[in-house]
N, CA, C and O of each residue as an XYZ file, in Angstrom:
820
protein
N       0.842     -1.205      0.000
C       0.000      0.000      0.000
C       0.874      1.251      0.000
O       1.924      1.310      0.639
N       0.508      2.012     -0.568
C       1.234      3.562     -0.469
C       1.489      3.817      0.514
O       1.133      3.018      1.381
N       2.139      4.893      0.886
C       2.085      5.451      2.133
C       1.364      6.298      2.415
O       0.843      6.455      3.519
N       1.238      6.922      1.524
C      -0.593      8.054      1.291
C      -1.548      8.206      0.823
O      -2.047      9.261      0.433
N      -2.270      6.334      0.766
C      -3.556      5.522      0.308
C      -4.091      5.116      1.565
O      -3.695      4.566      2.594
N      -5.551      5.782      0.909
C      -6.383      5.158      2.208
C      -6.886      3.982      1.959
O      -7.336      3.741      0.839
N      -6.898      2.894      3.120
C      -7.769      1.661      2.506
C      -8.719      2.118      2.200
O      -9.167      3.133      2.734
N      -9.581      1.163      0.761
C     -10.494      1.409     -0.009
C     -11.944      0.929      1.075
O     -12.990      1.545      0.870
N     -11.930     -0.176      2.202
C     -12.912     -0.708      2.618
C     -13.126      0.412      3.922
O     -13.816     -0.107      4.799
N     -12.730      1.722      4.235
C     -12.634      2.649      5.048
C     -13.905      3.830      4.538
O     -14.089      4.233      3.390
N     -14.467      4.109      5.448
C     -15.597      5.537      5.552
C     -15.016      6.781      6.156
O     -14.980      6.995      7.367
N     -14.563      7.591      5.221
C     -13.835      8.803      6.130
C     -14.519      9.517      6.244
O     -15.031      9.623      5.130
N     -15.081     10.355      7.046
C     -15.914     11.587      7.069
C     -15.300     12.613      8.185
O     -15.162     12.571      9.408
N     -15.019     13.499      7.215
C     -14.709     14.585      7.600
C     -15.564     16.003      8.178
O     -16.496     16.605      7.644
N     -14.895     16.252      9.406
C     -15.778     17.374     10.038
C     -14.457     18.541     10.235
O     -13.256     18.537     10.507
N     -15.538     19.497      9.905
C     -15.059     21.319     10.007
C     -15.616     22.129     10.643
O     -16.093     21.485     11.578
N     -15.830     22.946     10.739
C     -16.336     24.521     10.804
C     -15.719     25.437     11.658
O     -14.568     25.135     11.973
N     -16.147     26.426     12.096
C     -14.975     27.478     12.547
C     -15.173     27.476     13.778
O     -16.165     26.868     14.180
N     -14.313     28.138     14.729
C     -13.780     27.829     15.906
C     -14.701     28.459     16.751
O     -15.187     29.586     16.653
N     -14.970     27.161     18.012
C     -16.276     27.288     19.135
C     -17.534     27.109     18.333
O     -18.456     27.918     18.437
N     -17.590     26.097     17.557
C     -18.766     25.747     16.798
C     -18.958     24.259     16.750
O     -19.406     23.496     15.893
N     -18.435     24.090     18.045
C     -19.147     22.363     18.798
C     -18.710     21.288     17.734
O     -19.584     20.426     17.647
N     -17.498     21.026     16.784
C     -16.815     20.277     16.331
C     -16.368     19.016     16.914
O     -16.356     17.880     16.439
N     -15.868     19.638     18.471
C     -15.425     18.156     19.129
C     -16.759     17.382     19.801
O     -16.764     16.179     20.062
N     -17.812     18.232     20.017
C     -19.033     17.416     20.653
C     -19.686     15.904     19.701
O     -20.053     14.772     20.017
N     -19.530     16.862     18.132
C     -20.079     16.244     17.281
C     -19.122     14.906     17.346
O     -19.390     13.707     17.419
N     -18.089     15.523     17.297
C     -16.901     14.358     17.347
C     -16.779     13.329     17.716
O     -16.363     12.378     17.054
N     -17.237     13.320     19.238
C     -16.902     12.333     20.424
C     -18.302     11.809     20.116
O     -18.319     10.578     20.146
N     -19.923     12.572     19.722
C     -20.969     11.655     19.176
C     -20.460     10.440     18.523
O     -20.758      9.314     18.923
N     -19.694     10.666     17.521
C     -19.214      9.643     16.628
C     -18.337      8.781     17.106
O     -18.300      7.614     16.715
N     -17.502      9.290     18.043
C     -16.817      8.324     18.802
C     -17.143      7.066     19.213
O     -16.601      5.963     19.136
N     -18.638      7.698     19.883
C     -19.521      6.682     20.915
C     -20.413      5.577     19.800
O     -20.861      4.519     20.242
N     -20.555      5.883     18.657
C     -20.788      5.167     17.896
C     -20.013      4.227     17.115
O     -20.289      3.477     16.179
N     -18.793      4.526     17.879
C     -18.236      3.113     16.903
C     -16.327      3.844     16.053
O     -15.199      3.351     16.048
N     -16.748      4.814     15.634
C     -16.169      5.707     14.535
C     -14.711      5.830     15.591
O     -14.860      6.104     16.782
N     -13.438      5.614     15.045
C     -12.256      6.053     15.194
C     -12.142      7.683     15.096
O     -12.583      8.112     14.029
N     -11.669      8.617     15.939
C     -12.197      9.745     16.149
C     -10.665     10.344     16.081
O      -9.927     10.105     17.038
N     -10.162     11.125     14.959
C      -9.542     11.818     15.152
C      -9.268     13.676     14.776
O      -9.679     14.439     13.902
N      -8.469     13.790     15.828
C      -8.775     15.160     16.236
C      -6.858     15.778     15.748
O      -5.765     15.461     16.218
N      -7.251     16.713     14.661
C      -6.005     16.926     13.805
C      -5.707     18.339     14.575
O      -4.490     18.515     14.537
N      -6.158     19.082     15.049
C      -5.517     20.074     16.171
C      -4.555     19.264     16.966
O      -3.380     19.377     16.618
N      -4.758     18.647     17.741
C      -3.923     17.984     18.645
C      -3.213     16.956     18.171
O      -2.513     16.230     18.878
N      -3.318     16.876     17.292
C      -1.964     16.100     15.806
C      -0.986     17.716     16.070
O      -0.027     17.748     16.842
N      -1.259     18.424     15.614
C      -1.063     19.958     15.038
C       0.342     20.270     16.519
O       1.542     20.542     16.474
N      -0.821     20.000     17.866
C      -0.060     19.906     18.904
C       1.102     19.456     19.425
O       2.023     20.087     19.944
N       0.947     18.144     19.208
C       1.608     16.912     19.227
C       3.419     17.511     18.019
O       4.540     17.644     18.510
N       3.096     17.706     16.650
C       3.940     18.133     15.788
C       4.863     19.519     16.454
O       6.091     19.599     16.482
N       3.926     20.489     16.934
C       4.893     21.383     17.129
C       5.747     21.280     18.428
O       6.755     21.974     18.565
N       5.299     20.349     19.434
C       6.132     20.219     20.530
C       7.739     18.879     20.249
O       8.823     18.785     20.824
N       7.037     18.012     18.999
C       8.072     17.117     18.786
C       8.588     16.721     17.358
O       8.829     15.577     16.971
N       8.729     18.057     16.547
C       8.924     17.409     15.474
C      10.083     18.504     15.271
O       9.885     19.717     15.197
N      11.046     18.004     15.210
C      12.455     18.795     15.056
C      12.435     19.455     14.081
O      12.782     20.619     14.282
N      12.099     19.143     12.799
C      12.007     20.166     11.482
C      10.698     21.118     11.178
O      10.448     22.191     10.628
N      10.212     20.362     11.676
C       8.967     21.152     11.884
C       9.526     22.355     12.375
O       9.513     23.293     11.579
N      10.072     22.578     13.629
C      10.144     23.334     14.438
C      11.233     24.081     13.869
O      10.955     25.275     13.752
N      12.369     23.763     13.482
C      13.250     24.808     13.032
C      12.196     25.647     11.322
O      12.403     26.741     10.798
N      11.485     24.915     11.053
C      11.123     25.435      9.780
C      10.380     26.522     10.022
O      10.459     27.472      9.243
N       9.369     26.582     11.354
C       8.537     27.301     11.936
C       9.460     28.519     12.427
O       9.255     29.690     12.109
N      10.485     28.081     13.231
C      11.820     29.224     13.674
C      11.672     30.306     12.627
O      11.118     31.405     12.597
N      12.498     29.456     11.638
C      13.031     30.562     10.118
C      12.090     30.791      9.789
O      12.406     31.382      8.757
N      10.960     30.821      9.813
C       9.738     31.536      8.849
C       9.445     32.764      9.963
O       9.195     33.866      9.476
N       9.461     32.634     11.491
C       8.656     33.461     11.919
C       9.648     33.798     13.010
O       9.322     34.912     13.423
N      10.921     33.270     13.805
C      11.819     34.066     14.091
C      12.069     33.272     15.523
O      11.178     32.555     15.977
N      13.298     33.436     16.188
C      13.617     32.673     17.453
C      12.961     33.069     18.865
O      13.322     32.668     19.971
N      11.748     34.088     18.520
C      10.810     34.558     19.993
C       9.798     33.631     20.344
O       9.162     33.506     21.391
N       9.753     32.737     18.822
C       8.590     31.823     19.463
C       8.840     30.479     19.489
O       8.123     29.503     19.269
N      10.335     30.645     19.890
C      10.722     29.330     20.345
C      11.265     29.133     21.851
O      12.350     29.587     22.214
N      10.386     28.400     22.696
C      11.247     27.731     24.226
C      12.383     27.803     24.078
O      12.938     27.846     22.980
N      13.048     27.834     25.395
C      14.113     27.172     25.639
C      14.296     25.987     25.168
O      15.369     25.740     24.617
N      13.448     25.146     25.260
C      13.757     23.454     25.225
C      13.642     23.301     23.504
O      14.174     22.375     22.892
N      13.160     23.961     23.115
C      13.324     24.154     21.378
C      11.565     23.699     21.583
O      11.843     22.573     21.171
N      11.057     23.667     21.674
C       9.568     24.026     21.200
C       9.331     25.250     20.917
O      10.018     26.251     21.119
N       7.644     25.042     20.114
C       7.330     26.050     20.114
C       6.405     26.944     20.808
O       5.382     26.332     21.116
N       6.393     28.239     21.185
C       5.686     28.660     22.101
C       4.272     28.895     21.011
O       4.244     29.499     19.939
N       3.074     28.123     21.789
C       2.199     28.549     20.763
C       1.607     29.791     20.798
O       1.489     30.589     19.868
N       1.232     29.896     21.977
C       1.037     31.543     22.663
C       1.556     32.566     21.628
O       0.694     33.305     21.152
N       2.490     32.684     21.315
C       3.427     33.162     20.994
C       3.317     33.328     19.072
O       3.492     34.289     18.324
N       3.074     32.382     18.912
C       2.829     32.195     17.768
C       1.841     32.555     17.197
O       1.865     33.040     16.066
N       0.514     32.331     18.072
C      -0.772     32.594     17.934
C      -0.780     34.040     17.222
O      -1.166     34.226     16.069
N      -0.296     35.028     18.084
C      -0.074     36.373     18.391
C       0.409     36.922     16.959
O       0.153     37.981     16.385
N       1.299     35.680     16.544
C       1.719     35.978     14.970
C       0.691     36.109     13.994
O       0.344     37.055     13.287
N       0.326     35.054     14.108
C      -0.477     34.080     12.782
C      -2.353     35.056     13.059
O      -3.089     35.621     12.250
N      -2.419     34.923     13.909
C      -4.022     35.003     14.043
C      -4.262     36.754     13.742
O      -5.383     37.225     13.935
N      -3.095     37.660     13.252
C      -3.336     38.874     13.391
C      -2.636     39.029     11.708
O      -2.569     40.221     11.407
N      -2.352     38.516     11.092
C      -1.705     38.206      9.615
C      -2.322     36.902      8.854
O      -1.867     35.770      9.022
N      -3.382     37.198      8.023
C      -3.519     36.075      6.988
C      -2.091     35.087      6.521
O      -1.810     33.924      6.810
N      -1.497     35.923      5.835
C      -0.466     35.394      5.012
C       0.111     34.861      6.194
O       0.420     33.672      6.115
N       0.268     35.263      6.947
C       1.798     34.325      8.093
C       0.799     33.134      8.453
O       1.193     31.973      8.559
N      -0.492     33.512      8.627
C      -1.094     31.896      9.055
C      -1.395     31.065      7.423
O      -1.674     29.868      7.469
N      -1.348     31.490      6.581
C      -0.716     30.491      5.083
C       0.242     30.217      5.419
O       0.393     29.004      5.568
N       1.076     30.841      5.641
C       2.735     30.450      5.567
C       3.041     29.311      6.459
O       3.818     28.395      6.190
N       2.078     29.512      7.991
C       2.814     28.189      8.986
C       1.360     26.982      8.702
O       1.350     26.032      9.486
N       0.562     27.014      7.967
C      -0.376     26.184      7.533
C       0.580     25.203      6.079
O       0.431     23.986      5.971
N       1.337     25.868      5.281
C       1.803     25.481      4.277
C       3.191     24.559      4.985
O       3.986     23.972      4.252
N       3.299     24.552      6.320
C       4.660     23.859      6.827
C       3.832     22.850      7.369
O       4.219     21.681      7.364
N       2.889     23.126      7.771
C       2.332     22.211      9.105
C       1.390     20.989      8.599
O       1.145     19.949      9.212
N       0.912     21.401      7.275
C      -0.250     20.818      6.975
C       0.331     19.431      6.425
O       0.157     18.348      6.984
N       1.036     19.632      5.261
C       1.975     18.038      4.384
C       1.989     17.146      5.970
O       1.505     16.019      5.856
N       2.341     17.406      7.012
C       3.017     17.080      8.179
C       1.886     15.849      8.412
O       1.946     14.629      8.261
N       0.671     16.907      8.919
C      -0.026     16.558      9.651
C      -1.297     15.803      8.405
O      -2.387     15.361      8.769
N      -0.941     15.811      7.347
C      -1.744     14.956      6.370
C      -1.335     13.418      6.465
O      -2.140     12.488      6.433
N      -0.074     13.312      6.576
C       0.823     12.393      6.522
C       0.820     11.173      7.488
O       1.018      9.976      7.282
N       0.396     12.198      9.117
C       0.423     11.250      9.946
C      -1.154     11.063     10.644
O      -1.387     10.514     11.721
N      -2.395     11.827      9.487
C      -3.287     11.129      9.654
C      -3.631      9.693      8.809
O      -4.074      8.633      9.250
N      -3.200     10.130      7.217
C      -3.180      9.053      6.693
C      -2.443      7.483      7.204
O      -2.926      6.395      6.890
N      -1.484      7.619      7.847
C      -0.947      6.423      8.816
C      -2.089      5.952     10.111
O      -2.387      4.778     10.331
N      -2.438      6.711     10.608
C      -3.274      6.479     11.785
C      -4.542      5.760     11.491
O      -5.099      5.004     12.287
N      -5.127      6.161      9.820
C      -5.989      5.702      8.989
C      -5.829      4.180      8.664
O      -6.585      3.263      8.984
N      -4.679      4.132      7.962
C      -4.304      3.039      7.473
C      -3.988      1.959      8.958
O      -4.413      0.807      8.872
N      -3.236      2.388     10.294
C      -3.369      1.530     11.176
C      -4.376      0.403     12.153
O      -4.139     -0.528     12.922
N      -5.866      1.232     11.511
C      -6.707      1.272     12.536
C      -7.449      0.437     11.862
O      -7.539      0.525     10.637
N      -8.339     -0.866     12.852
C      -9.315     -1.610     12.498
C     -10.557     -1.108     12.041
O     -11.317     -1.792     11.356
N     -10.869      0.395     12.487
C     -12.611      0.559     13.069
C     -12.447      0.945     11.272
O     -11.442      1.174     10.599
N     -14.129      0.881     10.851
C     -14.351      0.902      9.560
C     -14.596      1.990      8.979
O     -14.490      2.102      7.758
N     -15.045      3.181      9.941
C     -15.487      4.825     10.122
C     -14.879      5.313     10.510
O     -14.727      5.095     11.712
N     -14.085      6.286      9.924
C     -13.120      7.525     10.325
C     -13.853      8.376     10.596
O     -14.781      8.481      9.795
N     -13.856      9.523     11.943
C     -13.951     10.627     11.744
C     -12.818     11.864     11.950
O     -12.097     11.846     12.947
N     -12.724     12.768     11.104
C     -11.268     13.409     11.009
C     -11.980     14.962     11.391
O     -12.931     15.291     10.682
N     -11.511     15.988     12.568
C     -12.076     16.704     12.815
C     -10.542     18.006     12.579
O      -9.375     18.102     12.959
N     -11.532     18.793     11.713
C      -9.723     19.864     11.218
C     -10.670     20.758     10.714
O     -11.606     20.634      9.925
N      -9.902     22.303     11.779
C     -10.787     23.281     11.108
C     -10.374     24.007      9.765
O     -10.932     24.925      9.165
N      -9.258     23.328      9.494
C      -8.928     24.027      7.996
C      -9.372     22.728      7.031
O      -9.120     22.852      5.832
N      -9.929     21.661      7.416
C     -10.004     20.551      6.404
C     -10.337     20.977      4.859
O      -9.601     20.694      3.913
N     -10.994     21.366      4.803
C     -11.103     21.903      3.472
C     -10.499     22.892      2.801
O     -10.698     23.000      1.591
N      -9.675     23.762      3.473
C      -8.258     24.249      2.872
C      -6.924     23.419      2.263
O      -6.239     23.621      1.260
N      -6.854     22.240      3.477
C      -6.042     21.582      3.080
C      -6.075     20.442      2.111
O      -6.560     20.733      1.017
N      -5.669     19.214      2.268
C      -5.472     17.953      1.345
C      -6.121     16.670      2.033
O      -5.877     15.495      1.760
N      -6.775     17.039      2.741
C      -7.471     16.052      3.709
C      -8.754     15.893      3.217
O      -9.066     14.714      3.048
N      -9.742     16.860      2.886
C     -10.887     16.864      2.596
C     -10.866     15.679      1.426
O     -11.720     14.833      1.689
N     -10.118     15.378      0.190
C      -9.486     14.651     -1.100
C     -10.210     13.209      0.019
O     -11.152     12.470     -0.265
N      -9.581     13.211      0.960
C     -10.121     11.404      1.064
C     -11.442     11.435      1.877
O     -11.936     10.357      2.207
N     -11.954     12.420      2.170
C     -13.464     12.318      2.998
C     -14.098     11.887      1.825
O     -13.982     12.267      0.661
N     -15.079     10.660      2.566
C     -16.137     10.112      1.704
C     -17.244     11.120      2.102
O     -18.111     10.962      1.242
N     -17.658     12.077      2.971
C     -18.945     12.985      3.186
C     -17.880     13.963      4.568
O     -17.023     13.699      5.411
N     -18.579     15.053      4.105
C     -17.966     16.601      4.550
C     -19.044     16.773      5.631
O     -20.189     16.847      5.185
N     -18.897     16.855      7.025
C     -19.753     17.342      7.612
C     -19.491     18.633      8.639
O     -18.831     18.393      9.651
N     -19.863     19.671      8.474
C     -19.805     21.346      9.124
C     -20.891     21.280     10.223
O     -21.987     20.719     10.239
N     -20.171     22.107     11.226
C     -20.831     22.336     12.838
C     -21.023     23.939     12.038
O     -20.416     24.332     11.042
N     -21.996     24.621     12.787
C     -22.087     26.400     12.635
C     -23.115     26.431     14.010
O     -23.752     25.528     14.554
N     -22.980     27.872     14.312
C     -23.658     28.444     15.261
C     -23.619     29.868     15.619
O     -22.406     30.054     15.523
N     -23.945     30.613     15.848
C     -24.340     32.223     15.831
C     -22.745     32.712     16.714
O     -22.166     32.007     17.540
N     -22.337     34.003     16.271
C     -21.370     34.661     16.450
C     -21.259     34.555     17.704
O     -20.439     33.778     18.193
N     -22.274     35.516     18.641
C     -22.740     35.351     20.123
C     -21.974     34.236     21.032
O     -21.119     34.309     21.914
N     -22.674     33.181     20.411
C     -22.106     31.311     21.089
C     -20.566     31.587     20.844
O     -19.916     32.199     21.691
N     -19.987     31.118     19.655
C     -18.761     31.125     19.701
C     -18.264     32.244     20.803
O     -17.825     31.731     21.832
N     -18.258     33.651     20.768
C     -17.503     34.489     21.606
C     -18.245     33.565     23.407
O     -17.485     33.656     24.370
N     -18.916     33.192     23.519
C     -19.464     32.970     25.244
C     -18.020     31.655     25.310
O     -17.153     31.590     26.182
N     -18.188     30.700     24.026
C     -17.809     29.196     24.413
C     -16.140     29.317     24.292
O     -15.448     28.333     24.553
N     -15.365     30.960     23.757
C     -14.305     30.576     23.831
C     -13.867     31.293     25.278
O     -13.097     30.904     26.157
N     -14.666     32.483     25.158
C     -14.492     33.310     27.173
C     -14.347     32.010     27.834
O     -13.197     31.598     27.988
N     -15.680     31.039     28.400
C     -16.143     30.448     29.262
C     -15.205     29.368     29.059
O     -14.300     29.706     29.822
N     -14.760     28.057     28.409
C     -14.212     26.840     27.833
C     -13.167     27.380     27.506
O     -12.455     26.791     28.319
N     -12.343     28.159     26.864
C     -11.016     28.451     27.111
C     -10.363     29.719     27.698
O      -9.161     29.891     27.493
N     -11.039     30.584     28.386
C     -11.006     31.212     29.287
C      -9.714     32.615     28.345
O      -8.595     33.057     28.604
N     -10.623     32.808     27.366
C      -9.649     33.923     26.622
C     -10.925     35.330     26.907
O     -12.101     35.217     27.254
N     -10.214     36.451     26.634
C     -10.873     37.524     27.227
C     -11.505     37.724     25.784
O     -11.247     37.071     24.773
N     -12.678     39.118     25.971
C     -13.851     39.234     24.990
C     -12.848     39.743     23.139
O     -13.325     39.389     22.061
N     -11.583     40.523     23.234
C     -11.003     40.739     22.698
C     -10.205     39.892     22.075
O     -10.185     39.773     20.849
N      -9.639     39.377     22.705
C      -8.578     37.709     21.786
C      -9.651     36.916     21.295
O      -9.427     36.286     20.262
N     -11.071     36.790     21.966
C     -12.282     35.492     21.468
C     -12.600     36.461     20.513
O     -12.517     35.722     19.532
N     -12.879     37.474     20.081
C     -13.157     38.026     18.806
C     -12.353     38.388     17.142
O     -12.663     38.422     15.951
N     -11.107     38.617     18.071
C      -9.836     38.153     17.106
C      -9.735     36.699     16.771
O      -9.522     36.611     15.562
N      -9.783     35.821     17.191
C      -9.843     34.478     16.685
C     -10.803     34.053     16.253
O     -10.763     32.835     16.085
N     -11.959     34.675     15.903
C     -13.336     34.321     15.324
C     -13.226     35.097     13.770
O     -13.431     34.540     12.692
N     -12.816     36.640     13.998
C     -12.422     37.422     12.538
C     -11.634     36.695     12.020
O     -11.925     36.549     10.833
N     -10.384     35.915     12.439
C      -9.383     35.854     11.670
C      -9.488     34.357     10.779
O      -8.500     33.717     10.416
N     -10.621     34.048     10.577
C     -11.430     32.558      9.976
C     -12.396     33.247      9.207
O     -13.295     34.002      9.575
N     -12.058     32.856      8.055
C     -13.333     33.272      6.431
C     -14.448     32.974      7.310
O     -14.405     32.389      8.392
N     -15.489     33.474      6.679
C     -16.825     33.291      6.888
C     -17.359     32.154      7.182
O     -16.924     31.201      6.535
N     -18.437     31.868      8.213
C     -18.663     30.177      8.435
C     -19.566     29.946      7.097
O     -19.528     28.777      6.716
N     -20.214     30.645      6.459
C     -21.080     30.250      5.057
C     -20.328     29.469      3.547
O     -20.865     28.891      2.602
N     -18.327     29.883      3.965
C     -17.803     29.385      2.804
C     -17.565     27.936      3.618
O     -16.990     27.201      2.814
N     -17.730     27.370      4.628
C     -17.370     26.077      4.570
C     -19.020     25.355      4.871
O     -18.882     24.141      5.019
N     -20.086     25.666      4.960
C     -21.571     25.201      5.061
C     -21.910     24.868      3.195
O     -22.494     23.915      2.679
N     -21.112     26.379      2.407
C     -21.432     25.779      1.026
C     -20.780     24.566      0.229
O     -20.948     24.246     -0.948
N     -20.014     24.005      1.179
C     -18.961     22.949      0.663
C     -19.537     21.568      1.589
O     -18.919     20.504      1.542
N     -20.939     21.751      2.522
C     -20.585     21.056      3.296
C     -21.987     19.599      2.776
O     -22.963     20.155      2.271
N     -22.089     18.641      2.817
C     -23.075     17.359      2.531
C     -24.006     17.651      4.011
O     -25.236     17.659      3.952
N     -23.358     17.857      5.162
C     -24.263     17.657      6.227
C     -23.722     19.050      7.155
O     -22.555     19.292      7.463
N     -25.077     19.954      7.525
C     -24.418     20.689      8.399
C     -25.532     20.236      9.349
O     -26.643     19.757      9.120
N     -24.628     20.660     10.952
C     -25.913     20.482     12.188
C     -24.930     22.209     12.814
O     -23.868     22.830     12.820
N     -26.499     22.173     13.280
C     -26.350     23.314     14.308
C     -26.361     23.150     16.058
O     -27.017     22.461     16.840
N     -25.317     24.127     16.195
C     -24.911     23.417     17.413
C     -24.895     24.372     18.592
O     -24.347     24.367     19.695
N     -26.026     25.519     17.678
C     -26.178     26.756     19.013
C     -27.253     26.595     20.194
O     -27.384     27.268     21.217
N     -27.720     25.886     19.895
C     -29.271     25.264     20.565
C     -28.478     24.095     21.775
O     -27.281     23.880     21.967
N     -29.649     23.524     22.411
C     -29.179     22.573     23.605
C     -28.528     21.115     23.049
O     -28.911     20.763     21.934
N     -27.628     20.305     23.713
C     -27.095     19.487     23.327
C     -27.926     18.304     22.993
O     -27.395     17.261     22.610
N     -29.779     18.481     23.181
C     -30.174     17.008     22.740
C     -30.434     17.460     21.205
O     -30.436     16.654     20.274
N     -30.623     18.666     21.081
C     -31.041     19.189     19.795
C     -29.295     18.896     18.792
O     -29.578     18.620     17.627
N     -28.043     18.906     18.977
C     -27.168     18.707     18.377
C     -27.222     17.148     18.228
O     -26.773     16.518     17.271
N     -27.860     16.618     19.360
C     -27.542     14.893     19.469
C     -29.058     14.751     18.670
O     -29.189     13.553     18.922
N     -30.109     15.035     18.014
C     -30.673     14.614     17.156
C     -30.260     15.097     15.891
O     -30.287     14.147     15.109
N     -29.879     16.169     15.311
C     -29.030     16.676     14.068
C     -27.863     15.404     13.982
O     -27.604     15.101     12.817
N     -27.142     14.638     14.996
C     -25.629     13.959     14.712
C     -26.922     12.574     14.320
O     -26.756     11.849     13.339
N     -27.776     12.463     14.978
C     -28.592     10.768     14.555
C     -28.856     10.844     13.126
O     -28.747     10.017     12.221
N     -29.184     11.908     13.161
C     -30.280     11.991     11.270
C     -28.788     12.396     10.569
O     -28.863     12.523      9.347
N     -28.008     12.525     10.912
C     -26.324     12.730      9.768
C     -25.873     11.343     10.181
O     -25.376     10.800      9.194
N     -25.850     10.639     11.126
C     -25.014      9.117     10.874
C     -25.942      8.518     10.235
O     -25.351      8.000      9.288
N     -27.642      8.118     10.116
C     -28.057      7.368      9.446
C     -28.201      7.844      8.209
O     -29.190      7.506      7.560
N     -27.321      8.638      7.713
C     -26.946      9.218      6.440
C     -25.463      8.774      5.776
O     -25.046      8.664      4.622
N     -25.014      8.621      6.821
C     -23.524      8.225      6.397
C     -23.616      7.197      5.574
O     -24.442      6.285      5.521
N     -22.376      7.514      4.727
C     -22.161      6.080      3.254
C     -21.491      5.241      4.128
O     -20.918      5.480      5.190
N     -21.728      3.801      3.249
C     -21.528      2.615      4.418
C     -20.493      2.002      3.776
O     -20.315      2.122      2.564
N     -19.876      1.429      4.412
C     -18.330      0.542      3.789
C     -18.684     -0.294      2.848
O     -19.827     -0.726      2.992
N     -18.010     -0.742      1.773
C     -18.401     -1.184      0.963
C     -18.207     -2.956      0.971
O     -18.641     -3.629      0.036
């Protein structure tokens, strides 16, 4: 097998949408159903604390302030870069992404369960979306996102609004999307939107 072929008897479905728009809830739904659940942020994580080239490549593009002592990278730090400059967040998306395509497709290819779910809020920017058998998008009103990143990651009203601007519109990834659920409403109302999208899902062949 290739090294960047997905088995053919595999269901990938891919989930997106923009940030504090209940992605991982939907996620772990699928989890509980069976579905191998992976979560490409914390791939993303995982890469910048241990991937040696990664990290010097990240250095030279954006400079030795947002690197630890221990040679990581400070993400903090980085954030501050990227989330206030389009182009610099292309630039460390165009290092990070080959990376982190690479070592989902392995994780793919390792795994028994027959349903992938791959949760990446750039999925459809990148080269990942190419093996989703069905695209599925979380959205929810501006409002929610700014409460769920204050409250759940405890960023002030100013940084939760900068990290909400600095993501295209949630309508360009809903027009790309096979299944959207909404996820501003109470969680049984998201957990009937995730029932009526899995008994939708394409089935292994």
């Amino acid at each position: 097998m290739d090294k960047l072929t997905v088995p053919a008897d595999k269901i990938i479905i891919g989930l997106t949408g923009n940030i504090a728009t209940g992605k991982s809830a939907v996620m772990n739904l699928a989890a509980e159903q069976g579905a191998l659940a992976i979560d490409a942020d914390k791939i993303v994580h995982e890469i910048l604390a241990n991937d040696i080239g990664v990290q010097e490549a990240i250095v030279t593009a954006f400079g030795p302030t947002i690197q630890k002592d221990d040679g990581r990278i400070d993400r903090q730090a980085l954030g501050k870069i990227v989330f206030n400059d389009r182009q610099a967040l292309r630039q460390l998306e165009e290092i990070i992404h080959p990376v982190v395509h690479r070592q989902v497709i392995k994780i793919i290819q390792d795994t028994a369960a027959p349903i992938v779910i791959i949760e990446a809020i750039k999925l459809l920017e990148g080269k990942l979306s190419g093996i989703c058998d069905t695209i599925w998008v979380t959205r929810c009103p501006r409002d929610i996102q700014l409460q769920r990143l204050q409250v759940c990651r405890g960023l002030d009203q100013e940084t939760a609004a900068m990290r909400i601007d600095s993501q295209p519109p949630q309508e360009e990834k809903v027009a790309q999307a096979d299944i959207v659920i909404e996820t501003g409403g109470r969680m049984e109302d998201t957990r009937r939107q995730f029932a009526a999208a899995w008994s939708r899902r394409p089935l292994p062949q």
